[in-house]
C-alpha positions as CSV (number, residue, x, y, z in Angstrom):
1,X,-27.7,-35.3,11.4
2,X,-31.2,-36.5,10.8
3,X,-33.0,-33.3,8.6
4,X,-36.0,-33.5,11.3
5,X,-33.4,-32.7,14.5
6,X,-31.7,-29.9,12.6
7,X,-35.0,-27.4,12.6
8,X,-36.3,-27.1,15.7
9,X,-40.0,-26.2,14.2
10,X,-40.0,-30.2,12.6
11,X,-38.9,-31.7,15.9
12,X,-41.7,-29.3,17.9
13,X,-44.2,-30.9,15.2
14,X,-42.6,-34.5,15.4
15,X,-42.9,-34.7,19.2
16,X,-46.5,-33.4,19.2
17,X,-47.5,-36.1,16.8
18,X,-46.1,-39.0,19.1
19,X,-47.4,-37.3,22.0
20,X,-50.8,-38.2,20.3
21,X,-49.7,-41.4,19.0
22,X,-48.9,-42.0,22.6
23,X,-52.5,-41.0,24.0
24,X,-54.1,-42.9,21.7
25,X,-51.7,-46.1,22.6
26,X,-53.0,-45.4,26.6
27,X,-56.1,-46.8,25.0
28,X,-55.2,-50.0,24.4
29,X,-54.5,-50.4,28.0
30,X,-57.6,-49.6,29.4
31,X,-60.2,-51.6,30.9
32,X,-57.1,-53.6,32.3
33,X,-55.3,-50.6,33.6
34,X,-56.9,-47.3,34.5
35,X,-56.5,-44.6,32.2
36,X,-54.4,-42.4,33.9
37,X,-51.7,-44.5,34.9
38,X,-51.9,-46.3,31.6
39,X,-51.1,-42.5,30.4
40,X,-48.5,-42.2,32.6
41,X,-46.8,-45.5,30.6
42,X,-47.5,-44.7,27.1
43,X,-46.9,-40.7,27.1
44,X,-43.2,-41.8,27.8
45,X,-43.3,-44.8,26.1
46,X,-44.3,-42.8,22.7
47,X,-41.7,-39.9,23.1
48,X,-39.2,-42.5,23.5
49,X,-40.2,-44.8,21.1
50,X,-40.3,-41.7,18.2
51,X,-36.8,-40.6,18.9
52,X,-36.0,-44.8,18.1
53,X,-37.7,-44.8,14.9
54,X,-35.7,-41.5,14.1
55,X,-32.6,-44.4,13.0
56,X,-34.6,-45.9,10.7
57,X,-33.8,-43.1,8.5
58,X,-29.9,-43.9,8.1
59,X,-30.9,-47.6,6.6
60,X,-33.7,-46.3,4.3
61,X,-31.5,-43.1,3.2
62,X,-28.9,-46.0,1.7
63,X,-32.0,-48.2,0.6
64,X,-33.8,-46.4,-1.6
65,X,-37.1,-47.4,-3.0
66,X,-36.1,-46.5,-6.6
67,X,-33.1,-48.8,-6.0
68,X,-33.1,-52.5,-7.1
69,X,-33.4,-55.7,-4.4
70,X,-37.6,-54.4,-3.2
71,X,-37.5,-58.1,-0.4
72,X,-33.9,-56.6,1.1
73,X,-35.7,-53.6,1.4
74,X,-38.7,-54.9,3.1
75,X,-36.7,-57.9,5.3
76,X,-34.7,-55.1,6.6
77,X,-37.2,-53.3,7.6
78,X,-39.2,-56.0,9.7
79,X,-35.6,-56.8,11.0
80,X,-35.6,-53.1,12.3
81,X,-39.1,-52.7,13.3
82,X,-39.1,-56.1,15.6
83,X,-35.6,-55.4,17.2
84,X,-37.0,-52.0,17.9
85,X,-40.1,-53.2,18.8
86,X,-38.6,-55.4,21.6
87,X,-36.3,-52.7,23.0
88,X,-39.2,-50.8,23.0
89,X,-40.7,-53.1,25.6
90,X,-37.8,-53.0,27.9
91,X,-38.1,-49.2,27.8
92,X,-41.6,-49.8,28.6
93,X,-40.9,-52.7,31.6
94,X,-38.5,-50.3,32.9
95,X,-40.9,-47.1,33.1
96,X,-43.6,-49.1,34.5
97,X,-41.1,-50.4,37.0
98,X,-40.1,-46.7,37.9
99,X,-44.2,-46.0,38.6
100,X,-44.3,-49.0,40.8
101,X,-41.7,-48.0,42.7
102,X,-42.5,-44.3,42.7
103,X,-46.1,-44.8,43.6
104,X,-46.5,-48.1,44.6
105,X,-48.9,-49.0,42.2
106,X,-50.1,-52.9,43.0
107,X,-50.1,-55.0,39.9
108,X,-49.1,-52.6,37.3
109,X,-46.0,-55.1,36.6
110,X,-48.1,-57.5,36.0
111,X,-51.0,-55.6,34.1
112,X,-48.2,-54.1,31.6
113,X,-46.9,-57.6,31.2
114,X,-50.2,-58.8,30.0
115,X,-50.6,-56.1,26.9
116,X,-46.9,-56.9,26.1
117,X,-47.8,-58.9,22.9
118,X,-50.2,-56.0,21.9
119,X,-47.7,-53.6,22.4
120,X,-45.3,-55.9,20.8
121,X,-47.7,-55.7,17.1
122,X,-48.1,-52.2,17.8
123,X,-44.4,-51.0,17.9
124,X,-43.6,-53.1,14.5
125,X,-46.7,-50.9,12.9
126,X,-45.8,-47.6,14.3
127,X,-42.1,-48.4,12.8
128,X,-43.1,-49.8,9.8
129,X,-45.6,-46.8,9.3
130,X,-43.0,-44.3,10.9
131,X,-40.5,-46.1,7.7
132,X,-43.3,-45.6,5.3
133,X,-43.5,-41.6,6.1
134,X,-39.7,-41.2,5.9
135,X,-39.6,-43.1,2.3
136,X,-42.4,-39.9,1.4
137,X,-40.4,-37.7,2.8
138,X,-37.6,-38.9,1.0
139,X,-39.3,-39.6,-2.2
140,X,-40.7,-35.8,-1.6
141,X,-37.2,-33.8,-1.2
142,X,-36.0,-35.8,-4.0
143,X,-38.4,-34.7,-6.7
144,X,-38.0,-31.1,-5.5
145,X,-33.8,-31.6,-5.2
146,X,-34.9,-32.6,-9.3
147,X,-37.0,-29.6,-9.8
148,X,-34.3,-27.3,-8.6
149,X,-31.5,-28.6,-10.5
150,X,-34.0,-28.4,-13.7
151,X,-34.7,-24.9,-12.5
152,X,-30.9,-23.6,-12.1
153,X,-30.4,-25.4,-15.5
154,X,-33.1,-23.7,-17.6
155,X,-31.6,-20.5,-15.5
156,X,-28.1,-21.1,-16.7
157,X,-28.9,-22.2,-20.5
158,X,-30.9,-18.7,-20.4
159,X,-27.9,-17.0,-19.0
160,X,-25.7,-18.7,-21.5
161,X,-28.2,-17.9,-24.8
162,X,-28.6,-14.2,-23.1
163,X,-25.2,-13.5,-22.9
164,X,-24.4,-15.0,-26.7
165,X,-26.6,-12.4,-27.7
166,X,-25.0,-9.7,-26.0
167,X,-21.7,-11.1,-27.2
168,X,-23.4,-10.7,-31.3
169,X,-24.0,-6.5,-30.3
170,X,-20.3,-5.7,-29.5
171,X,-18.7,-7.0,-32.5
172,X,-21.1,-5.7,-35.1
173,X,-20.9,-2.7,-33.7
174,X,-17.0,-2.2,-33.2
175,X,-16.5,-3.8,-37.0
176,X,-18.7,-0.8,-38.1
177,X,-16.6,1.3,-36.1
178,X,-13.7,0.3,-37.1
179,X,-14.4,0.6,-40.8
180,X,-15.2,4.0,-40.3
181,X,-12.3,4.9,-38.6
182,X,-10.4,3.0,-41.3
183,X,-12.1,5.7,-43.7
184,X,-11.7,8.5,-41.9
185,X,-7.9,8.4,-42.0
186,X,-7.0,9.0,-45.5
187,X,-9.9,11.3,-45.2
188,X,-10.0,13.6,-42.5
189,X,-7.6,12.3,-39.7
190,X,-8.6,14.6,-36.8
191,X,-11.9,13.2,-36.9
192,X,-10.5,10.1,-37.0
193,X,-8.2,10.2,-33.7
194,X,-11.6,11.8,-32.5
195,X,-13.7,8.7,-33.4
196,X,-11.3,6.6,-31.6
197,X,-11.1,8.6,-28.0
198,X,-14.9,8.2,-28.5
199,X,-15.2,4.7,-29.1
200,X,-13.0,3.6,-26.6
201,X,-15.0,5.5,-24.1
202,X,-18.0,3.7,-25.3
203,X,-16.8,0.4,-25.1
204,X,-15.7,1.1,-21.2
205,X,-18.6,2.3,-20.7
206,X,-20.6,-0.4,-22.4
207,X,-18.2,-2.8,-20.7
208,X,-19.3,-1.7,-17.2
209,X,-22.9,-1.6,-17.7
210,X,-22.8,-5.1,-19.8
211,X,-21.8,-7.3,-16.7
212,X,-25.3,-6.5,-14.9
213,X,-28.7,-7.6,-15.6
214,X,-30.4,-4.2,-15.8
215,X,-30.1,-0.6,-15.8
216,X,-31.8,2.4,-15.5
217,X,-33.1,4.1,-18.5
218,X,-31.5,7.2,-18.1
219,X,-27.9,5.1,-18.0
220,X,-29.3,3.4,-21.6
221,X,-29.8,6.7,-22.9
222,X,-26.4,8.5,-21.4
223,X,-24.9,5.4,-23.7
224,X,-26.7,6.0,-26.6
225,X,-25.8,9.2,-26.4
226,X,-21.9,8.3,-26.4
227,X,-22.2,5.9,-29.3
228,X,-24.3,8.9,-31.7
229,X,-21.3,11.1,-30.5
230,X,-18.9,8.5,-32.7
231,X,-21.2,8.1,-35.5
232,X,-22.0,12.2,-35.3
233,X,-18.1,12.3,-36.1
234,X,-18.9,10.4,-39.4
235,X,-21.9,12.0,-40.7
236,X,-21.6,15.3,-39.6
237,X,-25.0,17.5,-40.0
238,X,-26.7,14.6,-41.6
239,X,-26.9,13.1,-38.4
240,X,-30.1,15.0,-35.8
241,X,-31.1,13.3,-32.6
242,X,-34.3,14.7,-31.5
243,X,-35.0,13.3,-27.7
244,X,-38.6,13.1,-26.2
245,X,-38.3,11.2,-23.1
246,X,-40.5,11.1,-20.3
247,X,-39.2,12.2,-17.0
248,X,-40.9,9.3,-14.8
249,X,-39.4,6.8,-17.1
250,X,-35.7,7.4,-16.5
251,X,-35.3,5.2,-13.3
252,X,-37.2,2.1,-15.1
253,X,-34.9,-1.0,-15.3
254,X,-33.8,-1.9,-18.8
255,X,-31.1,-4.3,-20.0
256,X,-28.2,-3.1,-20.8
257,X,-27.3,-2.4,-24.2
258,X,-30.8,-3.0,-25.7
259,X,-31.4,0.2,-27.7
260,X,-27.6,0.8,-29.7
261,X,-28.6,-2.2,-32.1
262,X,-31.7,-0.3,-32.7
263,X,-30.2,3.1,-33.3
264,X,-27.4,1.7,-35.1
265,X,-30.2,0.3,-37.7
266,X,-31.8,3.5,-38.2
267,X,-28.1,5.1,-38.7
268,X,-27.3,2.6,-41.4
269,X,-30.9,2.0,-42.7
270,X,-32.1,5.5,-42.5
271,X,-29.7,8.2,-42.3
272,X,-26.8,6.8,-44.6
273,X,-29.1,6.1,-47.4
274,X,-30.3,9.6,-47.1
275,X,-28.2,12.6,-49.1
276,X,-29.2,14.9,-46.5
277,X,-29.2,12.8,-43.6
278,X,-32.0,13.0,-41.2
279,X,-33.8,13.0,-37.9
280,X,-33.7,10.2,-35.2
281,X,-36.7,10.8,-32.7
282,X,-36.4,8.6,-29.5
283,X,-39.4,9.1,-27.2
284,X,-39.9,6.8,-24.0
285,X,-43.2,6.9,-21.9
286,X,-44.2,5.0,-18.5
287,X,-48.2,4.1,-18.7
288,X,-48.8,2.5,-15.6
289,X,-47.0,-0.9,-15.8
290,X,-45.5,-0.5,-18.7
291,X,-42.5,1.5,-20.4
292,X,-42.7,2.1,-24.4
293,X,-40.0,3.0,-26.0
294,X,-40.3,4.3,-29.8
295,X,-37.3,5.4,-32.3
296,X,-38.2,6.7,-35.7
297,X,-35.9,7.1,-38.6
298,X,-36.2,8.8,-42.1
299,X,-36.0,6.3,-44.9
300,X,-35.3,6.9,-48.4
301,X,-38.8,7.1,-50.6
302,X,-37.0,5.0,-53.3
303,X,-35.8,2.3,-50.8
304,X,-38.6,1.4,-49.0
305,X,-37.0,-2.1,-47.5
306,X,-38.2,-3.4,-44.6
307,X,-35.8,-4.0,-42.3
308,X,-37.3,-6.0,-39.6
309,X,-35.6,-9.8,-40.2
310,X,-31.7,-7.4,-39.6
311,X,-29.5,-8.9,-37.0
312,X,-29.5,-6.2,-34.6
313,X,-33.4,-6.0,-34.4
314,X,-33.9,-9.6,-34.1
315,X,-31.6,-9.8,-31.6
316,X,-33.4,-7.5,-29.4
317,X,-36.4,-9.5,-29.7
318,X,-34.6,-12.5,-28.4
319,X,-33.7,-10.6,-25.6
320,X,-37.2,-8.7,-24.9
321,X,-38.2,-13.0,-25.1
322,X,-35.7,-14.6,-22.9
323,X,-36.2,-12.1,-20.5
324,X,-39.7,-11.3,-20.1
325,X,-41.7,-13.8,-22.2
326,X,-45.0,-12.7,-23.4
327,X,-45.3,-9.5,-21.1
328,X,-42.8,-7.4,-23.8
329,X,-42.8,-7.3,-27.3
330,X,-41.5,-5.1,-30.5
331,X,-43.0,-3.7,-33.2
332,X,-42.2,-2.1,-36.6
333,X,-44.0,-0.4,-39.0
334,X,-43.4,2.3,-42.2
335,X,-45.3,5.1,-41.1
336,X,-45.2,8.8,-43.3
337,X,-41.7,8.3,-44.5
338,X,-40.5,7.0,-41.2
339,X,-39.6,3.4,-40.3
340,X,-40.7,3.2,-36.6
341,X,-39.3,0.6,-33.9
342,X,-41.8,0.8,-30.9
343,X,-40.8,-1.5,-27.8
344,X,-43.0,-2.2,-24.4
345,X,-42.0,-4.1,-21.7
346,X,-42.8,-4.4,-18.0
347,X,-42.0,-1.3,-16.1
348,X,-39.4,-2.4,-13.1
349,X,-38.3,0.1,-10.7
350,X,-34.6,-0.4,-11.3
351,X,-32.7,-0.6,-7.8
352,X,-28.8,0.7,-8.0
């Protein structure tokens, strides 16, 4: 089906235009015939001669202007306009028969028969000209059928790099695990079944939340929660998780996964290179459009490495990039002892 029948709004708007392509064509009737009944001719004679042109749509859709073979183009065209352009006239004979026989107009055979070679002309512009707005048209819906193929392309190479990064979390995290685990056994096996009823309700967890784009804070936090529960097995009272969250923040969308890399560097770079362990403060705050999210961690006064080129933390600054661009970023800094991780990004309602 031609794209302009199959929305009713495009035909409304194609109709009106020939109805004034039609009016304007009464003009070129007049002084010989008088303007109303020369109306009466060309109204019809333009509806019906728009609906025509409509066909030169299936020869131009196969002829493409980017194609090779410009003359067969254009010779086809002129073939099409001038056939059309004479059945147009025998539409037109035949209305202006109908008006002579409906009102018994004297001469109006004759006076239509006298413009026939204008109105010849003029049907092989309006076709050529109705051609040349299809090849736009055409031309138009092609570049946007290219834009939106470059679009869902950019959108899946995105998906693709976003979900390699997610993929990098998992296993660093469960080869950690699983080292500890390995440790535990000869060591203290108890805590070592417990490590394992833990992880594994981590990873379902973790499994369930990692196959959507975003969550709600307050589901981020419920899973960091579960994964300091495993490493709380392994350090023992070294471990302390002091939690200053903000209330209003909980239902902001995050993705999924974004803080355990974060936490899992202040484990390893803070609290197991302490004797006695330490504090991890996590704090989140909404400000208007914007969620922050902070985590502090003790570091060791005699190993003051900065740690901001580690896997885990770069990786969340891919993520923070791919997803939101320049509106979210992540800093770090060595502040009084403490190596501090403070995120902000864009603060989206998050819709479960």
């Amino acid at each position: 089906m031609h794209p302009i029948l199959a929305d009713r709004k495009k035909v409304a708007i194609y109709v009106a235009v020939w109805a004034l392509a039609g009016f304007l064509l009464s003009l070129l009737f007049v002084p010989g015939i008088e303007w109303a009944k020369a109306l009466m001719i060309s109204l019809p004679m333009a509806l019906v001669y728009g609906f025509m042109n409509l066909a030169s749509w299936y020869p131009n859709r196969t002829l493409r202007l980017e194609d090779p073979g410009f003359l067969r183009i254009f010779f086809v065209n002129i073939l099409g306009a001038v056939l059309s352009s004479i059945a147009w006239l025998m539409v037109g004979k035949v209305i202006t028969m109908a008006l002579v026989y409906a009102f018994s107009f004297e001469d109006l055979g004759r006076q239509y028969d006298e413009h026939a070679s204008i109105l010849f002309g003029t049907g092989i512009l309006l076709y050529l000209l109705a051609s040349a707005v299809q090849y736009l048209i055409m031309t138009f819906e092609a570049s946007r059928e290219v834009e939106r193929r470059a679009y869902e392309l950019k959108l899946l190479a995105q998906d693709a790099e976003l979900r390699a990064l997610r993929a990098q979390i998992d296993p660093h995290f469960l080869f950690n695990s699983l080292n500890s685990i390995s440790a535990l056994t000869t060591q203290d096996p108890s805590a070592a079944r417990e490590m394992c009823i833990l992880l594994g309700d981590f990873l379902r967890k973790s499994l369930k939340v990692g196959t959507e784009e975003k969550i709600s804070l307050s589901e981020e936090i419920a899973l960091i929660m579960n994964f300091l529960a495993i490493e709380k097995v392994r350090f023992g009272n070294r471990l302390n998780v002091e939690m200053n969250v903000d209330e209003r923040s909980t239902s902001t969308a995050v993705p999924p996964l974004l803080l355990q890399p974060l936490i899992e560097n202040a484990i390893k770079h803070g609290i197991a290179q302490r004797i006695d362990g330490g504090t991890i403060v996590l704090s989140s705050e909404q400000n208007g459009s914007t969620l922050h999210i902070k985590i502090k961690n003790p570091v060791d006064a005699d190993q003051k490495k900065v740690i901001g080129n580690k896997i885990g933390l770069q990786n969340v600054k891919d993520r923070l990039r791919k997803l939101y661009g320049n509106d979210a970023r992540i800093d770090t800094e060595l502040e009084d002892g403490f190596f501090v991780v403070d995120l902000s990004l864009p603060a989206e309602k998050h819709n479960a």
